[in-house]
PDB file as gemmi writes it, atoms N, CA and C in Angstrom:
CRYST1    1.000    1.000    1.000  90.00  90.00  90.00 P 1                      
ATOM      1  N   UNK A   1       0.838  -1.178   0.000  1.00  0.00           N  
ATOM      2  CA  UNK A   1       0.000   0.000   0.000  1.00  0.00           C  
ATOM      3  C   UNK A   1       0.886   1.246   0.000  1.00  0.00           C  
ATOM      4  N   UNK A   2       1.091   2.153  -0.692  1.00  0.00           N  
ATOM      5  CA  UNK A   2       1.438   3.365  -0.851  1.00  0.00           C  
ATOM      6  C   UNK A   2       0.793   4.418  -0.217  1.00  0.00           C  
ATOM      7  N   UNK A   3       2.215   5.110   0.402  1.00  0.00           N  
ATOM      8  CA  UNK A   3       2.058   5.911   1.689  1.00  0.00           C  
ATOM      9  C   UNK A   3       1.499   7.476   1.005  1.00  0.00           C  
ATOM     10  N   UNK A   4       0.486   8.272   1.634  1.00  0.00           N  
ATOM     11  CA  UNK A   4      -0.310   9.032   1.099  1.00  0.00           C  
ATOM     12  C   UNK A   4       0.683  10.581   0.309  1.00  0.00           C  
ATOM     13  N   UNK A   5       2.013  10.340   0.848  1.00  0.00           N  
ATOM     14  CA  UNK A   5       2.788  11.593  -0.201  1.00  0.00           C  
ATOM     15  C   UNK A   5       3.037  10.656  -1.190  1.00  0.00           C  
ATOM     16  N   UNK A   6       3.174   9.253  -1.092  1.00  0.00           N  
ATOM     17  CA  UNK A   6       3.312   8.816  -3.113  1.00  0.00           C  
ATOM     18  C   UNK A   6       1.977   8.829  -3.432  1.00  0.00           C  
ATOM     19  N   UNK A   7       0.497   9.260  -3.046  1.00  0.00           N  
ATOM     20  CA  UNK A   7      -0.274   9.266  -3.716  1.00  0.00           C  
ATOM     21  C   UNK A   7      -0.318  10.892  -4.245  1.00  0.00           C  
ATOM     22  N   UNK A   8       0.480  11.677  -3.765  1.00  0.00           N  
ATOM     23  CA  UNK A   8      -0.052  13.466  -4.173  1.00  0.00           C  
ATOM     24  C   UNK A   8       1.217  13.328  -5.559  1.00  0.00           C  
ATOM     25  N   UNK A   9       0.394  14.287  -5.975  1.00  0.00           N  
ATOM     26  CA  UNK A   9       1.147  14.587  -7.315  1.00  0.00           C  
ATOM     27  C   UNK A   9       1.885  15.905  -7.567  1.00  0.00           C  
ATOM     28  N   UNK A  10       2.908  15.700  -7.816  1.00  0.00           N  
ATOM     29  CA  UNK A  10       3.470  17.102  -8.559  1.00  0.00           C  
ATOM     30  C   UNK A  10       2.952  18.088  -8.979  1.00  0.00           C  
ATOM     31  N   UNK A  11       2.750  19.414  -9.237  1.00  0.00           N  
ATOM     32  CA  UNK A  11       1.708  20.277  -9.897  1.00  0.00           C  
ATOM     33  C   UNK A  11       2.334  20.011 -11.217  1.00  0.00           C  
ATOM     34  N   UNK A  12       3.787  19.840 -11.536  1.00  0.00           N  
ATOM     35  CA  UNK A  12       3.801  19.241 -13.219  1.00  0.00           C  
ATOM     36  C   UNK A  12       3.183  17.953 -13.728  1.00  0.00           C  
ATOM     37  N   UNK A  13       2.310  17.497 -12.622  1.00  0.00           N  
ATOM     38  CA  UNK A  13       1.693  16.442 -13.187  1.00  0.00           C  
ATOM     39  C   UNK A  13       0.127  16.937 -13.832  1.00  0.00           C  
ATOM     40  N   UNK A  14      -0.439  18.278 -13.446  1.00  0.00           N  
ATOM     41  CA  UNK A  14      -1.509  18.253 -13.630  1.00  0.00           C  
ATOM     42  C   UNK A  14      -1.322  19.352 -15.086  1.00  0.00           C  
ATOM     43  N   UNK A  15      -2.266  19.269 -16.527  1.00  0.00           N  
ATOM     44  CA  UNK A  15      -2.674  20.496 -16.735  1.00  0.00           C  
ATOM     45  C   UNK A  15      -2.883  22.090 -16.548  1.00  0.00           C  
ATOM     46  N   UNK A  16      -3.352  22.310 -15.568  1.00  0.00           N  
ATOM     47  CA  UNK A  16      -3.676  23.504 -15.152  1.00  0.00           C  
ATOM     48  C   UNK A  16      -2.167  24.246 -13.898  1.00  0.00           C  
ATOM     49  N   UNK A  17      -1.730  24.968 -13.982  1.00  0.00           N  
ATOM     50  CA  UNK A  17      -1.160  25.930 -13.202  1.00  0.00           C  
ATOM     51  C   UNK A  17      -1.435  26.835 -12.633  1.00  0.00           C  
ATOM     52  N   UNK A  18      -1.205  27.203 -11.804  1.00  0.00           N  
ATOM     53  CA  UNK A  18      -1.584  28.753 -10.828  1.00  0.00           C  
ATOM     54  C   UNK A  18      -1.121  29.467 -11.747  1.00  0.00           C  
ATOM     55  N   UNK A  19      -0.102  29.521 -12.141  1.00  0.00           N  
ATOM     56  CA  UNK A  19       0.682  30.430 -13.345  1.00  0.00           C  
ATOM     57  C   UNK A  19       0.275  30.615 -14.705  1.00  0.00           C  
ATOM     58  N   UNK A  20      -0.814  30.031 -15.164  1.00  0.00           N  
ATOM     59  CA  UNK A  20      -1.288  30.009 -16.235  1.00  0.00           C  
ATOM     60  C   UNK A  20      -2.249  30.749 -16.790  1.00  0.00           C  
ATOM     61  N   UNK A  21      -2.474  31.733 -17.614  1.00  0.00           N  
ATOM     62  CA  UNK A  21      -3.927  32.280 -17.820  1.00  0.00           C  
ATOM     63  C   UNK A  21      -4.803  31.615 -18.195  1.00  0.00           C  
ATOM     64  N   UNK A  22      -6.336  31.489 -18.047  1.00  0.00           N  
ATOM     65  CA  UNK A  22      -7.288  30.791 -18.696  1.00  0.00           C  
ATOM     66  C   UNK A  22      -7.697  31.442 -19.986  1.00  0.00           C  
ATOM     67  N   UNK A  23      -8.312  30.694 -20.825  1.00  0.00           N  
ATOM     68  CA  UNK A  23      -8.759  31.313 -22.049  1.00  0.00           C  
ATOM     69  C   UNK A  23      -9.825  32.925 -21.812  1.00  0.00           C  
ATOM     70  N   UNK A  24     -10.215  32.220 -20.630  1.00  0.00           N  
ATOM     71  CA  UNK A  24     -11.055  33.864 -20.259  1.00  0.00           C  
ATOM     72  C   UNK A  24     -10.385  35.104 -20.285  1.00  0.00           C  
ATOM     73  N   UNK A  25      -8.948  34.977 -19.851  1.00  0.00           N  
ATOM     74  CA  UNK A  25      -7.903  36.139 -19.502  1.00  0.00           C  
ATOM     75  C   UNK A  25      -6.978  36.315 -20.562  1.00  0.00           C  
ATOM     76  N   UNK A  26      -7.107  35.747 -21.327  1.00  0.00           N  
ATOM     77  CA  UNK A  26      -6.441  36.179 -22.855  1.00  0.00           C  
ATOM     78  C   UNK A  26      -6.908  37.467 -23.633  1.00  0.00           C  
ATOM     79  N   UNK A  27      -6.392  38.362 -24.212  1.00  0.00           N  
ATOM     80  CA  UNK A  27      -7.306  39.455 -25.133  1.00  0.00           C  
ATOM     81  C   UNK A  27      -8.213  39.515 -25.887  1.00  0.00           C  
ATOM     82  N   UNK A  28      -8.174  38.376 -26.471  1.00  0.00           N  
ATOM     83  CA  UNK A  28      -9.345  38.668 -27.327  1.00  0.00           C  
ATOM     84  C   UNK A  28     -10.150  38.389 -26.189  1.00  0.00           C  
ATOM     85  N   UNK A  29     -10.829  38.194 -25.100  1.00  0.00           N  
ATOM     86  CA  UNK A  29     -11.702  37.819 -24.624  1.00  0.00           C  
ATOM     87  C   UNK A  29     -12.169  39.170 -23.401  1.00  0.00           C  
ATOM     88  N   UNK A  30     -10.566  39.518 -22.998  1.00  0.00           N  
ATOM     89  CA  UNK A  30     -11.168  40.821 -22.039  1.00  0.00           C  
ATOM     90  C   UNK A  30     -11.272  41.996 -22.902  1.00  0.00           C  
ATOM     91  N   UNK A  31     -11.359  42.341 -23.955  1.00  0.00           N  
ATOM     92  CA  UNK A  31     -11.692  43.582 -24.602  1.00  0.00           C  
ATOM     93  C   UNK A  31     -13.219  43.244 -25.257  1.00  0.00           C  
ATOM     94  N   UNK A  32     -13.922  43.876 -25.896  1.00  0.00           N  
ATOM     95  CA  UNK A  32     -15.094  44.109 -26.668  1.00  0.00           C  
ATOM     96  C   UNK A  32     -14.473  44.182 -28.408  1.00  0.00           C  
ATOM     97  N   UNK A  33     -15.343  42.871 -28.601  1.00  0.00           N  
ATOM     98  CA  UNK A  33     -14.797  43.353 -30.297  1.00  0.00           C  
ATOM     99  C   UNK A  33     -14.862  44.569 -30.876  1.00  0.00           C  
ATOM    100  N   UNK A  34     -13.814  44.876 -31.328  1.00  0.00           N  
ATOM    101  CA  UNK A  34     -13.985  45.993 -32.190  1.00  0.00           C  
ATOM    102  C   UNK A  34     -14.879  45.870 -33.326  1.00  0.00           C  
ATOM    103  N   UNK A  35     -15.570  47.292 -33.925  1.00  0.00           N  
ATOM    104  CA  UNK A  35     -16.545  47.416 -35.083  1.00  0.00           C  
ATOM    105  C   UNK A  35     -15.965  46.973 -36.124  1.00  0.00           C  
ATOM    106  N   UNK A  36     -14.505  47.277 -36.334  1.00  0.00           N  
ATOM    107  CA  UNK A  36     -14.608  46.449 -37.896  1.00  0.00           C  
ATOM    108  C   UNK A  36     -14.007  45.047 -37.967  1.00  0.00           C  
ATOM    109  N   UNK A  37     -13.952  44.194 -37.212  1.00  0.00           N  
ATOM    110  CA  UNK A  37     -14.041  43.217 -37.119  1.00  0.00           C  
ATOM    111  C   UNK A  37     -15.377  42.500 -36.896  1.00  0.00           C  
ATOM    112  N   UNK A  38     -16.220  43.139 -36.396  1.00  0.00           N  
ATOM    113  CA  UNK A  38     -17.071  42.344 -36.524  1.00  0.00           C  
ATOM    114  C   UNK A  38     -18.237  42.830 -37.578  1.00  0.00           C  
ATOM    115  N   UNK A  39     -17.941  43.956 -38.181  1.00  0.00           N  
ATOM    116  CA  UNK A  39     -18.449  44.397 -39.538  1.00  0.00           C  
ATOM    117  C   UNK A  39     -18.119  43.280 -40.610  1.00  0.00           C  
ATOM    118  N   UNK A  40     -16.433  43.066 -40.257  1.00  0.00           N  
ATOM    119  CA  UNK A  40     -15.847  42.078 -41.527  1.00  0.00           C  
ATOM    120  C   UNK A  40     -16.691  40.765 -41.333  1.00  0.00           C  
ATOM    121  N   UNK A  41     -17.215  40.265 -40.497  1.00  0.00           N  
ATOM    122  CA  UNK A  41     -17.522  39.157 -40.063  1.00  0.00           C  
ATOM    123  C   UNK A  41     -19.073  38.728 -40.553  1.00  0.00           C  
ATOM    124  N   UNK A  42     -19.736  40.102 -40.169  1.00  0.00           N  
ATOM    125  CA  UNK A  42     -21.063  39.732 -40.962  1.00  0.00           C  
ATOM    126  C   UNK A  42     -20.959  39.913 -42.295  1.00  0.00           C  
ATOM    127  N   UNK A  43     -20.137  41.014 -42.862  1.00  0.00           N  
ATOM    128  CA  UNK A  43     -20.385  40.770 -44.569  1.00  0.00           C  
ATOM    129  C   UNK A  43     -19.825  39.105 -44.856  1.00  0.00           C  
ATOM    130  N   UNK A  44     -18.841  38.728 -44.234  1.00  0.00           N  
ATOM    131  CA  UNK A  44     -18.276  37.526 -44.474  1.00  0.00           C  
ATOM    132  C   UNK A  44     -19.393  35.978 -44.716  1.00  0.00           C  
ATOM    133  N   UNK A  45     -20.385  36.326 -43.644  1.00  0.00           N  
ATOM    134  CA  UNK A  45     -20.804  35.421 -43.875  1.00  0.00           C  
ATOM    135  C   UNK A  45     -21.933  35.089 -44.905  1.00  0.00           C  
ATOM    136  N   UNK A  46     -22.142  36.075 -45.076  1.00  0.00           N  
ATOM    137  CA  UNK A  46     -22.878  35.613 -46.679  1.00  0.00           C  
ATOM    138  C   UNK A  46     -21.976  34.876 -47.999  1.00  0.00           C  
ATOM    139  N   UNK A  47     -20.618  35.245 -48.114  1.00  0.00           N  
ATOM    140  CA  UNK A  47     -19.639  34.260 -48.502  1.00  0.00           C  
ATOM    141  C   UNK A  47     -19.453  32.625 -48.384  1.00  0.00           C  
ATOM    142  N   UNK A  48     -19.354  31.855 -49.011  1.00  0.00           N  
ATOM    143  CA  UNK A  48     -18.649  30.876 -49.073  1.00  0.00           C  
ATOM    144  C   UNK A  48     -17.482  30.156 -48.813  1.00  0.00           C  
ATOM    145  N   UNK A  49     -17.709  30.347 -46.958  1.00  0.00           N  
ATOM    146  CA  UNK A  49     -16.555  30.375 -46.182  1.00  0.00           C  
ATOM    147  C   UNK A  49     -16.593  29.338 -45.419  1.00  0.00           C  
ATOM    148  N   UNK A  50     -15.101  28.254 -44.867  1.00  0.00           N  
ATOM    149  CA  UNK A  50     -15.278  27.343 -44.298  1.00  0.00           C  
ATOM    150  C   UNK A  50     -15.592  27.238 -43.305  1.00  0.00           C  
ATOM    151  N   UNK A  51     -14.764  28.090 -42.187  1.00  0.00           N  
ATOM    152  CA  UNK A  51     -14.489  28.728 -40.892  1.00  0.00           C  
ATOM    153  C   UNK A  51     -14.164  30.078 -40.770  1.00  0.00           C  
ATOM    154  N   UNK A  52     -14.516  30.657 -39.659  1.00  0.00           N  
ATOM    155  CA  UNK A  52     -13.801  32.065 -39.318  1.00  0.00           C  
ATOM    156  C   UNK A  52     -13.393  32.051 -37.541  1.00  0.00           C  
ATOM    157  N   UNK A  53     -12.347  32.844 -36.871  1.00  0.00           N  
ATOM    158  CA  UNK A  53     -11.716  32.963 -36.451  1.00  0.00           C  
ATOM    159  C   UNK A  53     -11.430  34.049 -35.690  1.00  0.00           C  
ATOM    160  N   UNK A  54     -11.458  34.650 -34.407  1.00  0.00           N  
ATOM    161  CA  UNK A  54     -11.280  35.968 -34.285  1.00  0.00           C  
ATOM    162  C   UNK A  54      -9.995  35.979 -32.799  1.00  0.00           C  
ATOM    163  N   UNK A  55      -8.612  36.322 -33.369  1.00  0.00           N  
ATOM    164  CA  UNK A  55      -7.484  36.230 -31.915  1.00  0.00           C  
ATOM    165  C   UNK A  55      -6.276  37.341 -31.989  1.00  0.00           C  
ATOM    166  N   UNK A  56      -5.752  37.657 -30.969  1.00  0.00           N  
ATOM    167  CA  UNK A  56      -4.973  38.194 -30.940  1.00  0.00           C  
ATOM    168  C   UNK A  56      -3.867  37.872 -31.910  1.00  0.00           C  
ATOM    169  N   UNK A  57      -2.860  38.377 -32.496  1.00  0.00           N  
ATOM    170  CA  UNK A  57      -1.864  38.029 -33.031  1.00  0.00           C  
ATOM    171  C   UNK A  57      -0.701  38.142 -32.183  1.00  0.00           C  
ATOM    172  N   UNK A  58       0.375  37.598 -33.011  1.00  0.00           N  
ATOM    173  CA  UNK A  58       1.855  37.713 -31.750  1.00  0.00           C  
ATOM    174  C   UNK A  58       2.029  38.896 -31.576  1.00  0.00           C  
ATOM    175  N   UNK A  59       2.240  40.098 -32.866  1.00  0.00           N  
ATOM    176  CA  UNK A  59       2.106  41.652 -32.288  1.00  0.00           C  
ATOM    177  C   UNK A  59       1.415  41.607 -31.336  1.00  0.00           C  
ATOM    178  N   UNK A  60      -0.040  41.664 -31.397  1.00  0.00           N  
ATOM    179  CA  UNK A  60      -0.745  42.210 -30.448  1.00  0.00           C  
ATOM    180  C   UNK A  60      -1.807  43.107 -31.207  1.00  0.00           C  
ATOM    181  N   UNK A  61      -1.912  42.850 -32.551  1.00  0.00           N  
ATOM    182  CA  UNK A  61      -2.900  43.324 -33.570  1.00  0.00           C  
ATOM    183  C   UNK A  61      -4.182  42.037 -33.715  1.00  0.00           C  
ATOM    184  N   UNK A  62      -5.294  42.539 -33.417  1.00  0.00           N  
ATOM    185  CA  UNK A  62      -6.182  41.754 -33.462  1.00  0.00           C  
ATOM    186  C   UNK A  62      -6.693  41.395 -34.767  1.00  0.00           C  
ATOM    187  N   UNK A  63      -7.095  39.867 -35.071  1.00  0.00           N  
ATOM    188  CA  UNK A  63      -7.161  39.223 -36.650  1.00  0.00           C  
ATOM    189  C   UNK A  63      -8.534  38.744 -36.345  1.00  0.00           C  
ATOM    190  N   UNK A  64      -8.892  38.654 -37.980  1.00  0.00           N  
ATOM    191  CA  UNK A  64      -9.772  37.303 -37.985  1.00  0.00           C  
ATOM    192  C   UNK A  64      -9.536  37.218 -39.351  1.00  0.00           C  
ATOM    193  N   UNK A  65      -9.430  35.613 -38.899  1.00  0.00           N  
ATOM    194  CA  UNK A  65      -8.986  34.896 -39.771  1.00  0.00           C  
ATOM    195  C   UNK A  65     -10.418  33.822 -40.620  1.00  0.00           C  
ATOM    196  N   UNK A  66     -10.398  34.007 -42.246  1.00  0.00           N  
ATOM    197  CA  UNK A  66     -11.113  33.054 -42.489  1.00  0.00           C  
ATOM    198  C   UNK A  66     -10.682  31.862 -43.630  1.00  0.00           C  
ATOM    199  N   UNK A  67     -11.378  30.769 -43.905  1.00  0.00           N  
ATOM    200  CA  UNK A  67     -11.088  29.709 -44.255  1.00  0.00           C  
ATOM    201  C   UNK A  67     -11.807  29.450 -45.491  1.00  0.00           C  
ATOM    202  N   UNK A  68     -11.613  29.363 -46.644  1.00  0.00           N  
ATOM    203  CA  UNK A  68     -12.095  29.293 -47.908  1.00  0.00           C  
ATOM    204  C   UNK A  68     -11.297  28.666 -48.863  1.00  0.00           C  
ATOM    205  N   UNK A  69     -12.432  28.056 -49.901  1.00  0.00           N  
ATOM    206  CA  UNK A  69     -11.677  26.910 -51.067  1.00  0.00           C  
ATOM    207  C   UNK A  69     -11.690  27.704 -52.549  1.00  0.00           C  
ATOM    208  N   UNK A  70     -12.645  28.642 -52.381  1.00  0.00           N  
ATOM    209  CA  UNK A  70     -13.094  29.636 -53.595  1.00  0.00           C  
ATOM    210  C   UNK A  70     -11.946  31.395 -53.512  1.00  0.00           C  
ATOM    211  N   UNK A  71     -11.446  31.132 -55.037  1.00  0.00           N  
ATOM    212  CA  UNK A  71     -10.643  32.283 -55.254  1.00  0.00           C  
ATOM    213  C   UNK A  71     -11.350  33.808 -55.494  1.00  0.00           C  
ATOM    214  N   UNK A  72     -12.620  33.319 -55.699  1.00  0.00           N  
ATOM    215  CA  UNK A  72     -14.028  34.658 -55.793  1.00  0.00           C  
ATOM    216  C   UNK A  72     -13.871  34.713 -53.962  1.00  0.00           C  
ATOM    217  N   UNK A  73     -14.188  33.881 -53.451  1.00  0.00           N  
ATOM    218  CA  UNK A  73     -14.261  34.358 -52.405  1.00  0.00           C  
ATOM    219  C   UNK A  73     -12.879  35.406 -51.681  1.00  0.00           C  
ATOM    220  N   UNK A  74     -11.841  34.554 -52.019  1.00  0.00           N  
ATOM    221  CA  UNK A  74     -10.443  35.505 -51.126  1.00  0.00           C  
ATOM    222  C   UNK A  74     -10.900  36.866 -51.704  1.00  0.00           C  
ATOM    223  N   UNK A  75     -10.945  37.205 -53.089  1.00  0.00           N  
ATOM    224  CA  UNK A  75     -11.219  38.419 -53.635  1.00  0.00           C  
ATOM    225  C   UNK A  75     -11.997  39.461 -52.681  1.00  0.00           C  
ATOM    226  N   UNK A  76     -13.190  38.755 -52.619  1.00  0.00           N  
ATOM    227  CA  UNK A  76     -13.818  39.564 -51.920  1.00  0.00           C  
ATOM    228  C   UNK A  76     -14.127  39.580 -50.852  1.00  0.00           C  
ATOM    229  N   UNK A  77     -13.384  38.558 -50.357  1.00  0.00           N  
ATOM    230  CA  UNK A  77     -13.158  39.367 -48.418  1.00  0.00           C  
ATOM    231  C   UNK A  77     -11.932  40.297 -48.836  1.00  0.00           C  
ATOM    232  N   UNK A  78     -11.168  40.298 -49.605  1.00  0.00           N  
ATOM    233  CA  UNK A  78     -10.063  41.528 -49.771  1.00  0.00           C  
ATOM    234  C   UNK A  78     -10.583  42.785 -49.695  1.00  0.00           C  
ATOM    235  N   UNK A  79     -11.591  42.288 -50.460  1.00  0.00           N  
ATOM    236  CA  UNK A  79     -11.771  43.671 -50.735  1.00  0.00           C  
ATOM    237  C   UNK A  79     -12.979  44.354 -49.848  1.00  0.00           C  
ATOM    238  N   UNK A  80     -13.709  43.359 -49.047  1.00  0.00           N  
ATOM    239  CA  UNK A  80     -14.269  43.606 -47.760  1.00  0.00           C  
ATOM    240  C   UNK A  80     -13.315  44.889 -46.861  1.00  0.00           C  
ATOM    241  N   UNK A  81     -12.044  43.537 -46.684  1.00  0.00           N  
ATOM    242  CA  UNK A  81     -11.263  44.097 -45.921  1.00  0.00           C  
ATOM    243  C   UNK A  81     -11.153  45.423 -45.758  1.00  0.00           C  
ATOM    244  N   UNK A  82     -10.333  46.110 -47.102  1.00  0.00           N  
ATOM    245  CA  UNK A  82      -9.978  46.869 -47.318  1.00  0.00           C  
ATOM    246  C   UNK A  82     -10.508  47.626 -47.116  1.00  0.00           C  
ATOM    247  N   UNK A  83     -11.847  47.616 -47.589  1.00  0.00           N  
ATOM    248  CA  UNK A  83     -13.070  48.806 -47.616  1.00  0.00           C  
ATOM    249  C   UNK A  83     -13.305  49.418 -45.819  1.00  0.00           C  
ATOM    250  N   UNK A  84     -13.053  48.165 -44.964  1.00  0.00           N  
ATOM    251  CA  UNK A  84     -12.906  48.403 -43.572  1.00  0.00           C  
ATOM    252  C   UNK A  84     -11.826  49.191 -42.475  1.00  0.00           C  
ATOM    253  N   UNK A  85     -10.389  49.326 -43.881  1.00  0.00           N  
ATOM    254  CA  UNK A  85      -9.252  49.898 -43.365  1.00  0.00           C  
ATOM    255  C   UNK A  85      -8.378  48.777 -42.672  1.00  0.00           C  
ATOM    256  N   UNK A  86      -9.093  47.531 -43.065  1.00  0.00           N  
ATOM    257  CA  UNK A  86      -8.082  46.342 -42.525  1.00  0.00           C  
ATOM    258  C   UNK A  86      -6.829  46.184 -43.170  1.00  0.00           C  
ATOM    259  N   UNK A  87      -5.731  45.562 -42.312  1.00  0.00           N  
ATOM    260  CA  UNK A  87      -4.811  45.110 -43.395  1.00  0.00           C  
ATOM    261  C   UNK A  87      -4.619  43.188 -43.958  1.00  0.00           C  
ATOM    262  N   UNK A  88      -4.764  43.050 -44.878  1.00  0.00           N  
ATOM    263  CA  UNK A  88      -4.792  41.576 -45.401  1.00  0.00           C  
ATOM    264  C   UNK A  88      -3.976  40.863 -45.774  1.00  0.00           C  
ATOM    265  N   UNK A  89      -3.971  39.517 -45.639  1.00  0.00           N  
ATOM    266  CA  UNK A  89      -2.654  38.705 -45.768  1.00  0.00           C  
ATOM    267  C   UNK A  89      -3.628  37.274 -46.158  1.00  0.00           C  
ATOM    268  N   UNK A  90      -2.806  36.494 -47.673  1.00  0.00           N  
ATOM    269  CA  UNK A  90      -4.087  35.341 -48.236  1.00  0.00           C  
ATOM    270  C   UNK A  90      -2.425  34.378 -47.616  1.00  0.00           C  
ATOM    271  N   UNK A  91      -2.940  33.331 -47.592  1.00  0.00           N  
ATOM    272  CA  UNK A  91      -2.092  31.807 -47.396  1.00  0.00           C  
ATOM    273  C   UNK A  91      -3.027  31.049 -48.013  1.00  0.00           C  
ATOM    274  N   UNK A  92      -1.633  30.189 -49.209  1.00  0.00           N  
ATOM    275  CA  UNK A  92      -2.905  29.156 -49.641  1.00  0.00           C  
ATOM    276  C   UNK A  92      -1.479  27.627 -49.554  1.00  0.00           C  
ATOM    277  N   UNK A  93      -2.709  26.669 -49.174  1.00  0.00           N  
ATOM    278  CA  UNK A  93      -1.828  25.373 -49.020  1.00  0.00           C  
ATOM    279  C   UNK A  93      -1.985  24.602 -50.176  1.00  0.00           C  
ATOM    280  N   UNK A  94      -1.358  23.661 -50.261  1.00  0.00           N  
ATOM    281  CA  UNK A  94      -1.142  22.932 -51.144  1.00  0.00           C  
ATOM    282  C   UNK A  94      -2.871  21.831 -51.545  1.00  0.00           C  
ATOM    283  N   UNK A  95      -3.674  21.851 -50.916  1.00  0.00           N  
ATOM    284  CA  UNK A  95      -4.742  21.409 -50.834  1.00  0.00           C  
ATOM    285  C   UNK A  95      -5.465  22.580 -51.463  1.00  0.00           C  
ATOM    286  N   UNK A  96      -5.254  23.838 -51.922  1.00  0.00           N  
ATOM    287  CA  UNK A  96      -6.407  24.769 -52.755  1.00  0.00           C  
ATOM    288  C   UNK A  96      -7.009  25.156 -51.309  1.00  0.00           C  
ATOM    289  N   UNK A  97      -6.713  25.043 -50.387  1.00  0.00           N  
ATOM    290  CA  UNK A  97      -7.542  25.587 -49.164  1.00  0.00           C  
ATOM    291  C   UNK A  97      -6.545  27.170 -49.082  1.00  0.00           C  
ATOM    292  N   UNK A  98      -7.439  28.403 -49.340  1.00  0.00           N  
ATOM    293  CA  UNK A  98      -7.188  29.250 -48.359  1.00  0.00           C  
ATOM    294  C   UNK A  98      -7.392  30.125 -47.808  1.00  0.00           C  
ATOM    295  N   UNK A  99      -6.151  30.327 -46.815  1.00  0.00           N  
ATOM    296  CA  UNK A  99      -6.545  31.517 -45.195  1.00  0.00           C  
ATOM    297  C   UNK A  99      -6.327  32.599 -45.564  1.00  0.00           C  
ATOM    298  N   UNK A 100      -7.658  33.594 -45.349  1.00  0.00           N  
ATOM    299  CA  UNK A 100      -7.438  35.019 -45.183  1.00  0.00           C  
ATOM    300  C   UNK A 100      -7.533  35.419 -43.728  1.00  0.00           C  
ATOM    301  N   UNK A 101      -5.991  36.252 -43.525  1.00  0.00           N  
ATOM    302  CA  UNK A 101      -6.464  37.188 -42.522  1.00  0.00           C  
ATOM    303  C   UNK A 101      -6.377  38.347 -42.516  1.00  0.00           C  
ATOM    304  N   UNK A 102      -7.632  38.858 -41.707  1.00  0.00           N  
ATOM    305  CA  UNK A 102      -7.914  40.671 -41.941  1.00  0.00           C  
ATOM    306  C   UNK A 102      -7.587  40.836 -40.269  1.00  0.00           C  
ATOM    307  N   UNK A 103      -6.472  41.765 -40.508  1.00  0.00           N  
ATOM    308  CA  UNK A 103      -5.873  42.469 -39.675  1.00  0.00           C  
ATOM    309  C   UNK A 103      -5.909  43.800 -39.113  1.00  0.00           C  
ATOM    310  N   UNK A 104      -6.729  43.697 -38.011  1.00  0.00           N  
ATOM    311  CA  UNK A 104      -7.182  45.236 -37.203  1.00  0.00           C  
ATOM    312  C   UNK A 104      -6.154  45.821 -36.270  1.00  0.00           C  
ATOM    313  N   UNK A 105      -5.330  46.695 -37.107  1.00  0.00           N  
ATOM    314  CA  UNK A 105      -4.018  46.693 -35.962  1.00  0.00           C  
ATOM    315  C   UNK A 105      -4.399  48.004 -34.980  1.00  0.00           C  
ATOM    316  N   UNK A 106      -3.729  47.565 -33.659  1.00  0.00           N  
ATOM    317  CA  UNK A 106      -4.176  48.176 -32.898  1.00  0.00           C  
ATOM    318  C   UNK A 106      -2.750  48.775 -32.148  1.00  0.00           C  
ATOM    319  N   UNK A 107      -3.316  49.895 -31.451  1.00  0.00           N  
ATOM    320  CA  UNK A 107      -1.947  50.782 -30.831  1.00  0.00           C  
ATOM    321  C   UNK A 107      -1.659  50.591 -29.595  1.00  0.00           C  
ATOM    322  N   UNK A 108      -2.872  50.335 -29.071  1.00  0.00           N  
ATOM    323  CA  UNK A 108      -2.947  50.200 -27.050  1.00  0.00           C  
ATOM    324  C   UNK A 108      -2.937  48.739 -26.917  1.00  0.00           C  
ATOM    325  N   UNK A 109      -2.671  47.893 -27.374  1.00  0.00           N  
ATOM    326  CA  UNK A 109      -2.546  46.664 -26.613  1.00  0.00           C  
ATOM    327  C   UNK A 109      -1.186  46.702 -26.429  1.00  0.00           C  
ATOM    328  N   UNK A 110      -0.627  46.476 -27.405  1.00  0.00           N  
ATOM    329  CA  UNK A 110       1.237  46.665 -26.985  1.00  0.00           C  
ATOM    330  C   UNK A 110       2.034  47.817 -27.137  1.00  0.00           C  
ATOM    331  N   UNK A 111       2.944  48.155 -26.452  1.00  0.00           N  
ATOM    332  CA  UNK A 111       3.247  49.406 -26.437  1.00  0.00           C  
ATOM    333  C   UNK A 111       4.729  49.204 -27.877  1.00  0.00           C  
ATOM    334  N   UNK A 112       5.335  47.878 -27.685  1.00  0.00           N  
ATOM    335  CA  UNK A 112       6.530  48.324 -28.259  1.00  0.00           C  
ATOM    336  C   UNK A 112       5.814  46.826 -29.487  1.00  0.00           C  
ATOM    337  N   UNK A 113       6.424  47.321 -30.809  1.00  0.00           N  
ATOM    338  CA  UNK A 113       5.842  46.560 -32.388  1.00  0.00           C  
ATOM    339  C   UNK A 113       7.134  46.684 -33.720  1.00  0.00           C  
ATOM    340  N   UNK A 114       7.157  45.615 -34.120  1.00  0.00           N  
ATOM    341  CA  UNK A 114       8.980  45.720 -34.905  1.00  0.00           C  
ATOM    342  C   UNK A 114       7.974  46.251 -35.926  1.00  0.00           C  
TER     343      UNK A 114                                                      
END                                                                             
């Protein structure tokens, strides 16, 4: 029978940390979407889109990102975008799948940006 400190566990044994933020405490979640992101989002969905996406980036410029197989479509979330003052970036994989992201850059989340 094993004595009750070999039954406690390490805190590197568990998932969760004291040190860890929860998804609640991440940015995109404590701010209020901004309007043109979520402007981009409803024109979006009348599109022919797989998925969409809405997170902080490593800057600290807030994205959303969407998922499409149709080259009419990248077009015109571009040009969604644009019309919103977003900035845009297409990725396409080798599968004809691709990612647009419209980029809402922002000044007050991070202070310092290469």
């Amino acid at each position: 029978m094993k004595s009750d400190d070999a039954k406690k566990k390490n805190s590197n044994d568990y998932i969760w940390e004291s040190n860890r933020k929860s998804y609640s405490k991440l940015p995109t979640s404590e701010y209020t979407m901004d309007e043109s992101r979520r402007a981009m989002i409803r024109r979006a969905l009348d599109l022919d889109i797989i998925d969409v996406r809405s997170y902080a980036g490593y800057r600290g410029d807030m994205l959303v990102e969407f998922t499409t197989m149709g080259e009419d479509t990248v077009s015109a979330l571009k040009k969604i975008a644009e019309d919103l003052g977003m900035e845009v970036t297409v990725r396409q994989n080798p599968l004809q799948i691709y990612q647009v992201y419209c980029i809402a850059v922002t000044k007050d989340i991070y202070g310092l940006k290469v």
